[in-house]
C-alpha positions as CSV (number, residue, x, y, z in Angstrom):
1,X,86.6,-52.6,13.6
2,X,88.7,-50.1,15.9
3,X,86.7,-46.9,15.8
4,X,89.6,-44.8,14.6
5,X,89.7,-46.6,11.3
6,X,86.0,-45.5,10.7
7,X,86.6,-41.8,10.9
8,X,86.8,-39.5,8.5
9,X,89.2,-36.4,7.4
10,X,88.3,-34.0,10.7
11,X,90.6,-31.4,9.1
12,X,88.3,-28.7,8.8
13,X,87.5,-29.1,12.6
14,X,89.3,-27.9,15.5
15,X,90.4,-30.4,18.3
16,X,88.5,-30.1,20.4
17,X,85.5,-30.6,18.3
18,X,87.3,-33.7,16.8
19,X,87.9,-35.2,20.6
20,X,84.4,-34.5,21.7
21,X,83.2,-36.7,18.4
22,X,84.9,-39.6,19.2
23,X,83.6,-39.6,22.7
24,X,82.9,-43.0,23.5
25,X,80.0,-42.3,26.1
26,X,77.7,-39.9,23.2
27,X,76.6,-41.5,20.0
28,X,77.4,-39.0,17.3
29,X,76.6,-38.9,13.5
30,X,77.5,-36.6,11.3
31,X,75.8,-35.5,7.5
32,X,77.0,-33.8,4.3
33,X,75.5,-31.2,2.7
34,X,73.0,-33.2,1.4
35,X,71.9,-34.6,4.1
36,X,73.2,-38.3,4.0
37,X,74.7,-39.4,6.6
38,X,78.4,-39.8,6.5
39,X,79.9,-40.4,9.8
40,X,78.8,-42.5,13.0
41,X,81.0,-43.1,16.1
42,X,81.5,-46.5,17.8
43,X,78.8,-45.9,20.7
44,X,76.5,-44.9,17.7
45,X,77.6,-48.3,15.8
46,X,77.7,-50.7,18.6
47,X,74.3,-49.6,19.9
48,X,72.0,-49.6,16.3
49,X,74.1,-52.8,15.2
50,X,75.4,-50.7,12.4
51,X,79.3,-50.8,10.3
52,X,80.7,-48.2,8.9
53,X,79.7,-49.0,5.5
54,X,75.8,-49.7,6.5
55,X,75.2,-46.2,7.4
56,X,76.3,-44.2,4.6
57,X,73.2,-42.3,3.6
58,X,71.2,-44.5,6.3
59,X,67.3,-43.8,6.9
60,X,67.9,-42.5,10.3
61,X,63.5,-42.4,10.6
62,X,63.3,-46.3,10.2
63,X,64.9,-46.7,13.7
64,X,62.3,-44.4,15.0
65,X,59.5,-45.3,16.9
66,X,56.4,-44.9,14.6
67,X,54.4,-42.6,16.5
68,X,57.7,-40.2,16.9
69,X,58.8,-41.0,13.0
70,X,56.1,-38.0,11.0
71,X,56.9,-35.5,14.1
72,X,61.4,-36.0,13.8
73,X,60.2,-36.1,9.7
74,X,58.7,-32.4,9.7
75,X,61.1,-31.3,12.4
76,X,64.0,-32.5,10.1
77,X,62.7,-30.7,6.7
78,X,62.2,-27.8,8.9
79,X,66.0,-27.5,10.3
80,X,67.5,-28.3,6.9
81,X,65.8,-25.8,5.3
82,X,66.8,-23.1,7.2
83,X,69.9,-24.6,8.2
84,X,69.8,-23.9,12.1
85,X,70.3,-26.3,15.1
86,X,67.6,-28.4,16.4
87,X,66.9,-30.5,19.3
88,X,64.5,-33.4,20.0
89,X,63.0,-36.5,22.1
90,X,62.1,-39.7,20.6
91,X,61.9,-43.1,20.8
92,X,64.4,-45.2,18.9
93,X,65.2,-48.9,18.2
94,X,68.7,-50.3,17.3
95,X,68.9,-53.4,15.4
96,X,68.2,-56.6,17.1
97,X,66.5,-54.9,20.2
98,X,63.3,-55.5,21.6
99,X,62.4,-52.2,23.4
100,X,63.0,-48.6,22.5
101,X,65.2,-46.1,24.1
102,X,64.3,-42.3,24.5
103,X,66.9,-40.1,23.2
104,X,67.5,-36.9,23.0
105,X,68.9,-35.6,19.7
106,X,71.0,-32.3,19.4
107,X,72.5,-31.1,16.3
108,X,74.2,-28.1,15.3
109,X,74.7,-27.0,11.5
110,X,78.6,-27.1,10.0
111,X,79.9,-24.2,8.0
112,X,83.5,-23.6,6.2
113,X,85.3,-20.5,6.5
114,X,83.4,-18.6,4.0
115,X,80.1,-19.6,5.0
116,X,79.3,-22.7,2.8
117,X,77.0,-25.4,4.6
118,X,78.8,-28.6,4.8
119,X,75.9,-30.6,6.5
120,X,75.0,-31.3,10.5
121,X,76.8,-32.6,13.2
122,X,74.8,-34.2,16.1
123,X,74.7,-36.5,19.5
124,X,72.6,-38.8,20.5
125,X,72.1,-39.6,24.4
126,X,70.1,-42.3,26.2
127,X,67.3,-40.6,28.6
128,X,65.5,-43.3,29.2
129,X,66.1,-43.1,32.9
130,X,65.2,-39.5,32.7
131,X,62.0,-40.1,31.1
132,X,61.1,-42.6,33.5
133,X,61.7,-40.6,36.3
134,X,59.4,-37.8,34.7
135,X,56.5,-40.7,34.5
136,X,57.1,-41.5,38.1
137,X,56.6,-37.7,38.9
138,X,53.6,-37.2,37.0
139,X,51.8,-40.1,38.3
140,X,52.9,-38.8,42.3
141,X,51.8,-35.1,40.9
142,X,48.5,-36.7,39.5
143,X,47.7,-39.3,42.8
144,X,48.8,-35.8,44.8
145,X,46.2,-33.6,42.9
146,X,43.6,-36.2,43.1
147,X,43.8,-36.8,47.1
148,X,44.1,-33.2,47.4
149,X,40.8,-32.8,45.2
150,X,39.2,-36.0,47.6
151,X,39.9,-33.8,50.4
152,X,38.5,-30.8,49.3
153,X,35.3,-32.9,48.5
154,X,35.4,-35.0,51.7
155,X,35.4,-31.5,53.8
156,X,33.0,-29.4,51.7
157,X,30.7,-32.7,52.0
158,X,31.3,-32.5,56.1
159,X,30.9,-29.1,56.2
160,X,27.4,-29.2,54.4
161,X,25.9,-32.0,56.9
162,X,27.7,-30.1,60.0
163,X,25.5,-27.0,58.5
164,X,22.3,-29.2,57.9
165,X,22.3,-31.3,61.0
166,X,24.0,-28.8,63.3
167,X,23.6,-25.4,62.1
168,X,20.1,-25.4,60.7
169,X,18.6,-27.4,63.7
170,X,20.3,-25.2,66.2
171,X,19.1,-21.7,64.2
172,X,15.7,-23.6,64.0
173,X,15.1,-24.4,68.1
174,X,15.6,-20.1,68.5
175,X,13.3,-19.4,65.6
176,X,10.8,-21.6,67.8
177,X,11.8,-19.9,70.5
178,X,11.1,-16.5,68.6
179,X,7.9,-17.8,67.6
180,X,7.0,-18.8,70.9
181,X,8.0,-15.2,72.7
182,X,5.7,-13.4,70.1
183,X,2.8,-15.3,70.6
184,X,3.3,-14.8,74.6
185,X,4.1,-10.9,73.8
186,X,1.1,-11.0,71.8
187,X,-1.3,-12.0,74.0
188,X,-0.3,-9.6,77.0
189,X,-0.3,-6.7,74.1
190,X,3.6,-5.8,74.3
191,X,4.4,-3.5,71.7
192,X,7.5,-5.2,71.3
193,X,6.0,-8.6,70.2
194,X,6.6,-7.0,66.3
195,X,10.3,-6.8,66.7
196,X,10.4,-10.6,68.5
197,X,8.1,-11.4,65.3
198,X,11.3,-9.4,63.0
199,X,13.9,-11.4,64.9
200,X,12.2,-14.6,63.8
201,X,11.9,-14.0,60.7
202,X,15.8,-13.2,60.4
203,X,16.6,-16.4,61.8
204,X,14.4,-18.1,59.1
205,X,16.1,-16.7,56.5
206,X,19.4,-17.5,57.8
207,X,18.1,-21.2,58.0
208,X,17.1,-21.1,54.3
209,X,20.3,-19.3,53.5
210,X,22.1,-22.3,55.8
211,X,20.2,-24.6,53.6
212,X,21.2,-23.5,50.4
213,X,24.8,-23.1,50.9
214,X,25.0,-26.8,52.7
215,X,23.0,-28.2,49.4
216,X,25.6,-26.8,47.0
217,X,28.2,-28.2,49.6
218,X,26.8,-31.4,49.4
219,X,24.0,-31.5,46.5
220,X,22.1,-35.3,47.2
221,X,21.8,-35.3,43.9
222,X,25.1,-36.3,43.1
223,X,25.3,-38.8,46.0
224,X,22.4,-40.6,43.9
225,X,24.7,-40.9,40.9
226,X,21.7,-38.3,39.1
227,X,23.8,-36.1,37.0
228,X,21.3,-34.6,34.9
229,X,18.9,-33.9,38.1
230,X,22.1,-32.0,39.5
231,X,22.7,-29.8,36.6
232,X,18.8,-29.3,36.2
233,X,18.7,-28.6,40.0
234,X,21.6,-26.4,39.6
235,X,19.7,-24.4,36.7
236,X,17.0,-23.6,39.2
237,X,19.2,-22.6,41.9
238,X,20.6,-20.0,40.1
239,X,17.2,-18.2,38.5
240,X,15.6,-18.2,41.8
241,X,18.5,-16.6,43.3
242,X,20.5,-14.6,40.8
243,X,17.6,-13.8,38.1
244,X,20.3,-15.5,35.9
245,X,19.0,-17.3,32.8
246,X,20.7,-20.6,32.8
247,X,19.9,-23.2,30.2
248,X,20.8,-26.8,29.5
249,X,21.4,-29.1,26.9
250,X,21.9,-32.2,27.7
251,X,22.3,-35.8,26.1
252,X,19.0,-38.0,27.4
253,X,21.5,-40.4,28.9
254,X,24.8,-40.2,30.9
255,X,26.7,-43.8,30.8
256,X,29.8,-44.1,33.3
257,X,29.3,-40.6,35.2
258,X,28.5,-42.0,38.5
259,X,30.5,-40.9,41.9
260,X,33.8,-39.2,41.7
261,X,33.7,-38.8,38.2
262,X,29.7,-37.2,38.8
263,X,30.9,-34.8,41.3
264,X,34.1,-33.6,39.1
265,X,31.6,-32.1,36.6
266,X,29.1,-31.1,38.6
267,X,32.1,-29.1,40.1
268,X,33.3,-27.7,37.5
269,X,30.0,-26.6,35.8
270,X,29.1,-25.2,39.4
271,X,32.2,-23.0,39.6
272,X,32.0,-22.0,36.0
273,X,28.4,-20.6,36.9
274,X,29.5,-19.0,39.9
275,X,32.3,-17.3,38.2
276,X,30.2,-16.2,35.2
277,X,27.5,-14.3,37.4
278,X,30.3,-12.9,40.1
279,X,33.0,-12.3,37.7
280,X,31.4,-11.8,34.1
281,X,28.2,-10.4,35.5
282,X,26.2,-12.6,33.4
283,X,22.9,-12.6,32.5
284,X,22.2,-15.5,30.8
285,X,24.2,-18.7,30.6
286,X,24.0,-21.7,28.7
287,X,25.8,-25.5,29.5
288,X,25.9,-27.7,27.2
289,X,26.7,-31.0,27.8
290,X,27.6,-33.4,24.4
291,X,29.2,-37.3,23.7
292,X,30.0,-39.1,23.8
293,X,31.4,-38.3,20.3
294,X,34.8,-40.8,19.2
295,X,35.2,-41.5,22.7
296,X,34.7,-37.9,24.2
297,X,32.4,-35.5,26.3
298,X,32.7,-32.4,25.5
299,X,31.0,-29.8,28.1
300,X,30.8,-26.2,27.5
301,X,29.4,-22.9,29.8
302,X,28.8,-20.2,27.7
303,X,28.0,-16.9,29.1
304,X,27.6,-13.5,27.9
305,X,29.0,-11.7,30.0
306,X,31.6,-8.5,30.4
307,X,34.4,-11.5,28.8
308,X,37.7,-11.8,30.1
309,X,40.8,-9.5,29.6
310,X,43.1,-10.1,26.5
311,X,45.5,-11.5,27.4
312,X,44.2,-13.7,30.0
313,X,46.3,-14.3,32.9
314,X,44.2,-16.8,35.2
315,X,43.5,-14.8,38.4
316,X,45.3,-15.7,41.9
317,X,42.5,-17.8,43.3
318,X,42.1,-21.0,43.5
319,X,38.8,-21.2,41.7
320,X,40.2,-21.8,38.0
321,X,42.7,-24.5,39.1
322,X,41.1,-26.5,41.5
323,X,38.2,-27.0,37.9
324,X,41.6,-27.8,35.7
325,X,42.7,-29.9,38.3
326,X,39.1,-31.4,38.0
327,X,39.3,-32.0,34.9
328,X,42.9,-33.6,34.4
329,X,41.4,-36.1,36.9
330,X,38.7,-36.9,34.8
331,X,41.4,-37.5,32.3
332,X,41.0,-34.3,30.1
333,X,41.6,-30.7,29.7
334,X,39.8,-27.2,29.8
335,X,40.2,-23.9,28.4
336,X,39.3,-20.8,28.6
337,X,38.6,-18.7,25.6
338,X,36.5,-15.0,24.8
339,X,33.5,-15.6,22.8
340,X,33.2,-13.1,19.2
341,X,30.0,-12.0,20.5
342,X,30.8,-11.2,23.8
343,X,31.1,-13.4,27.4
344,X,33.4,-16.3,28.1
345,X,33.2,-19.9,27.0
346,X,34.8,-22.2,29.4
347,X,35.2,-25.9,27.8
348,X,36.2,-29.2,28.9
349,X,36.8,-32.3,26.8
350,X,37.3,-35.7,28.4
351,X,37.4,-39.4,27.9
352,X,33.9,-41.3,28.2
């Protein structure tokens, strides 16, 4: 049926209006007050397998894919009762197709001359392309951020053995060295034998300090696949070193945390530690570590700290997206949120 037999009086429109709706490229539709739909164009027909007759006061949500159909529901009860212009994405199905098309939907409400709502005028457009392209984006943006979190990992891992195997044994031959001058100073009574004994003692510190920052570089630990040794390990570290109260509670077993996925968490709860004590000055700090519950862990680092400013604006450093980045590649999402009594609560939920 030639499309100009299917259309309606377009009297109270202007022309160009009525040009743009018989476009052949955009599938309009068009509804009454009442909301039943009174008017589709041929590109609208041809593609949902539709005549003229069919889709008077059609069910536009049965062509809807069903995941979409309760989201375009509420969003249409919304616009009509306010009357106001909406616009969405779903996917839809014309009759006799196989596969859905993505569509973006954009109506605007029709009025007469003294204000009366006549109903909604709308196009439809195919984005399918569009949305594919976005995939393909997200999936480069996601392999990106995970070889740029690989990297990061790979080179803090080199830079802890290069301070292990290089560092510390180099620092270690001149505290022997140290050790060996006071002894000889010692023996021939050199006052100065106590300040050769001083410098050695420096350099031991500085190999115990080497040590430290080389472990949390590259904690064995993880290496090992133990996860709940590293956080344990991790719990230690920071009492002995910060006077900071860190507790865990953890599930007895941790199924399908091994490798990548063990060091992702262990990097995140490590940052979220170091930011609670530098940042919140914290004095006590609790992890805990739950799941998997419907499919989900859900880790948490609770501090009670000074809190974070309302409203939070993440800071400029790299610290708070390189552990979302961490968690997007474990397939989740975090959030950081003031606790009522005071501190910060810093939460991740991901797949198990």
């Amino acid at each position: 049926m030639p499309e100009r037999e299917l259309e309606p009086p377009l009297s109270f429109l202007d022309p160009g209006l009525s040009a743009w709706l018989v476009a052949p490229q955009i599938m309009i539709w068009m509804t009454n007050e009442r909301h039943q739909c009174v008017y589709g164009n041929q590109a609208l027909l041809d593609y949902f397998g539709f005549t003229f007759e069919m889709i008077q006061g059609l069910n536009w949500l049965e062509t809807i894919h069903p995941d979409d159909r309760e989201r375009i529901r509420r969003n249409h009860e919304f616009a009509a009762s306010q009357c106001q212009n909406f616009r969405q994405e779903y996917r839809s199905k014309g009759k006799g197709r196989d596969d859905y098309i993505w569509v973006l939907d954009i109506s605007v409400p029709r009025f007469d001359p003294k204000g009366k709502f006549l109903g909604y005028v709308g196009s439809v457009m195919d984005i399918t392309e569009q949305k594919r392209q976005e995939q393909e984006l997200k999936e480069r943006q996601a392999r990106l951020e995970k070889e740029v979190l690989e990297i990061c990992d790979r080179e803090k891992s080199r830079i802890g053995r290069d301070l292990h195997d290089d560092m510390s044994q180099c620092l270690l031959g001149i505290a022997l060295k140290g050790m060996l001058l006071e002894r000889k100073l010692k023996k021939r009574a050199v006052p100065e034998s106590a300040i050769a004994g001083e410098i050695t003692q420096e350099i031991n510190d500085a190999i115990a300090k080497t040590r430290r920052i080389s472990q949390s570089l590259f904690p064995s630990v993880v290496e090992q696949g133990g996860v709940l040794a590293m956080l344990n390990e991790l719990a230690e570290k920071m009492a002995s070193r910060f006077q900071v109260g860190l507790t865990c509670e953890l599930p007895p077993r941790l199924s399908g945390l091994e490798g990548e996925r063990a060091m992702h968490l262990f990097r995140i709860v490590q940052e979220a530690v170091t930011n609670s004590v530098r940042h919140g000055r914290a004095r006590n700090i609790h992890v805990s570590f739950r799941g998997p519950e419907e499919g989900l862990w859900h880790l948490e680092v609770a501090d009670d700290g000074c809190g974070i400013p309302q409203p939070f604006r993440p800071a400029r450093g790299l610290g708070l997206q390189i552990m979302a980045y961490r968690a997007h590649a474990l397939g989740g999402t975090m959030s950081v949120q003031p606790k009522q009594d005071g501190g910060t609560s810093i939460t991740c939920v991901f797949p198990a």
